[in-house]
N, C-alpha and C positions, 0 to 999 in steps of 0.2 A: 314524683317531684319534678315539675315540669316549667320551664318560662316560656311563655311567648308572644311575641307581641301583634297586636291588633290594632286596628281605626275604628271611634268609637263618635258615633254622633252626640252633640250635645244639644242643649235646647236652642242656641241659636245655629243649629244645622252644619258648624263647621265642624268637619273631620281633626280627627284630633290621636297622634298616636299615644297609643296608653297599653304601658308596659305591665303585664301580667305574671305573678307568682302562683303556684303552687308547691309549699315546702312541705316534707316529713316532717310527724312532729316529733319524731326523737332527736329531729336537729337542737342543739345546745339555745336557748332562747333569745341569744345573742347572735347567731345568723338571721332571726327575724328581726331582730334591733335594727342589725346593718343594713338589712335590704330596703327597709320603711323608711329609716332616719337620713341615712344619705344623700346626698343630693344629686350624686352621679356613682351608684353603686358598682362597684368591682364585685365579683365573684370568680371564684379559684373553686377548681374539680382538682378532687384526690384518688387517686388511682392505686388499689394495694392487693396483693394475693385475697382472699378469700377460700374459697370453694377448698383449697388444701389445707391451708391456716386454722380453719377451723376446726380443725380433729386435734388440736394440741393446744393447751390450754398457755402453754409458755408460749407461740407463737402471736398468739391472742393479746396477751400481755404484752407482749414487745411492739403489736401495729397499735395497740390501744395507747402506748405510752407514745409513739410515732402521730397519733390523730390528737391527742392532748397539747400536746408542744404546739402541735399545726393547728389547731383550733385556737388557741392559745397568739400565736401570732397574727392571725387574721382576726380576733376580735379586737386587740387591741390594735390593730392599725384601721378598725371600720374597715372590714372587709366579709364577705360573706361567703364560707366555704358551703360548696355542695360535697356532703359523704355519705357514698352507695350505702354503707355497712346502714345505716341508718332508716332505710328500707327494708332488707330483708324479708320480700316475698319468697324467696326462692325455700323457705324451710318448708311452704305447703308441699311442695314436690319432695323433698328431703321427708319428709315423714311418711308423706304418702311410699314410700322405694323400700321404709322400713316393716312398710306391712306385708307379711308372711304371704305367700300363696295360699287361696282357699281360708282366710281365716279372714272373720267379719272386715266387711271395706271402710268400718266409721277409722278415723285417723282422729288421733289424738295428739295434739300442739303443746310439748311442757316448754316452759320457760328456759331450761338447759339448752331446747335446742335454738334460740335467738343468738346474736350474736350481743355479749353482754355489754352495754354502754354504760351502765351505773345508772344513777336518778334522774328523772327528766323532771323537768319544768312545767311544762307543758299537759301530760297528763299523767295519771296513774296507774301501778299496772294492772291487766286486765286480772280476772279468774281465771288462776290454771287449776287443769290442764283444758286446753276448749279442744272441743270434740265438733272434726269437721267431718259430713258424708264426703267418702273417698269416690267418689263420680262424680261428685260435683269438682273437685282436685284433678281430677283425671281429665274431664272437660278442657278444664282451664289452663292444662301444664303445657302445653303448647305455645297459649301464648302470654303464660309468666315466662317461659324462658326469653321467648322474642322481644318481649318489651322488655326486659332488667339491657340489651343489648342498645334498643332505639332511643328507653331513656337516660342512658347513661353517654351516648353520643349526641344528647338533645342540652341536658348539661353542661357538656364538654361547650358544645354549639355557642351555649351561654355566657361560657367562662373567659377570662383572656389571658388562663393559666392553670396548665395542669403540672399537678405537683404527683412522682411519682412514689411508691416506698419497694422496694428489692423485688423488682421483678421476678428475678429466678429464687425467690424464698419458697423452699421447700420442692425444688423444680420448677421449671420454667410457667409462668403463668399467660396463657393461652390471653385470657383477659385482659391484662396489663397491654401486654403487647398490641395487641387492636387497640387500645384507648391513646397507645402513644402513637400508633401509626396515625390511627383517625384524629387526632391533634394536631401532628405536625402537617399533615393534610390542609386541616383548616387553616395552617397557617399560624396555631397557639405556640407560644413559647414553652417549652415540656422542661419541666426539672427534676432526674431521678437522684434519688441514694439509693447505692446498690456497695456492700461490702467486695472487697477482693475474691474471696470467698464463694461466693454468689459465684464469680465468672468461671469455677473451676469449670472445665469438661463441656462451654457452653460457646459452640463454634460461633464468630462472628460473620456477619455474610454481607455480601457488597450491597445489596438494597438495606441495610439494615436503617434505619429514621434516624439522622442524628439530632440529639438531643444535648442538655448539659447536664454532665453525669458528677456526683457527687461521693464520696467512699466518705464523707465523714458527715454523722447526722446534724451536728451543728454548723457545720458547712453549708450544708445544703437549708437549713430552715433560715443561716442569714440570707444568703441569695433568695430567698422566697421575699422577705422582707423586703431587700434592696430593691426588689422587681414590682413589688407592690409601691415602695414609693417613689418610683420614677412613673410609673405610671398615675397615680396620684400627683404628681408635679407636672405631670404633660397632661391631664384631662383640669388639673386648675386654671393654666396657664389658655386650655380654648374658651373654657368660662370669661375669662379676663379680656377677652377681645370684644 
């Protein structure tokens, strides 16, 4: 899931920029609404534990109820969320880690091990269990780790707001924290909910990125809002000139 933009000759030879998508299609069908219909699209990247989250089904339930709400407020204000979970390459390596020493290399893909989004629009689900050759996995796990990093800061890149969900859920998540650093780097306005909770036992340190921290979830998804329509009021207002 990649944007970026290019200069595209047309037939009468002038250069012309023209803005390129490529979405996941387990995005809700309505980030592809917003990105087409728009006429000066915003997009918002959402930043949430993973890689620990996923061994607990409650965990799972609580970011999935967190990406509902958030998806939920960026469709109806015409906005188009970019969310990682909605890729999920990283299970080829995950399956392949689950195959035994000395026991055949083929790797087999069940639908458990996805990260569960409910129904798509867009397509249906494939035949489980698929059955991938584990060399071909082993080739590539290199660089699916590398890219879930480059395009997930290529997004960010995209966005002009990342929305975070509880850092230190389940301990501190390595990930989060580089997407908020590489954020507020760029310069994006970062908005976490993070419980009290969350901070116990988790030293803060003087380079740490300041951001605007949220302890209550409906806090933090109006401030998404509020942010979305001031920016929408200042990209109307250079139309208008």
């Amino acid at each position: 899931m990649l944007q970026a933009e290019s200069v595209a000759i047309n037939y009468t030879g002038e250069p012309r920029n023209v803005r390129n998508y490529l979405l996941a299609i387990r995005h809700p069908v309505e980030t592809l609404r917003n990105l087409v219909f728009c006429p000066e699209p915003m997009c918002v990247y959402t930043s949430f534990p993973i890689t620990r989250t996923r061994k607990s089904i409650d965990c799972i339930n609580e970011i999935n109820n967190f990406r509902s709400q958030l998806h939920d407020v960026c469709s109806r204000n015409g906005v188009a969320l970019f969310d990682p979970v909605t890729i999920d390459e990283l299970i080829l390596k995950l399956a392949l880690d689950r195959v035994p020493e000395g026991e055949s290399r083929d790797v087999l893909l069940s639908q458990d091990m996805r990260w569960p989004l409910g129904e798509n629009r867009f397509v249906s689900e494939p035949g489980w269990p698929i059955r991938v050759p584990g060399e071909e996995i082993q080739e590539a796990a290199d660089d699916i780790v590398n890219n879930i990093k480059a395009r997930d800061f290529k997004l960010i890149d995209n966005s002009v707001l990342t929305v975070a969900y509880r850092p230190n859920f389940c301990g501190p998540s390595e990930g989060v924290k580089s997407e908020i650093d590489y954020s507020i780097a760029q310069g994006k306005r970062v908005l976490v909910y993070e419980r009290p909770e969350d901070k116990e036992g988790v030293e803060s340190h003087p380079f740490d990125q300041p951001c605007v921290p949220h302890d209550s979830l409906p806090a933090l998804l109006a401030d998404v809002e509020k942010t979305i329509k001031g920016w929408q009021q200042r990209a109307k207002g250079r139309r208008g000139r």
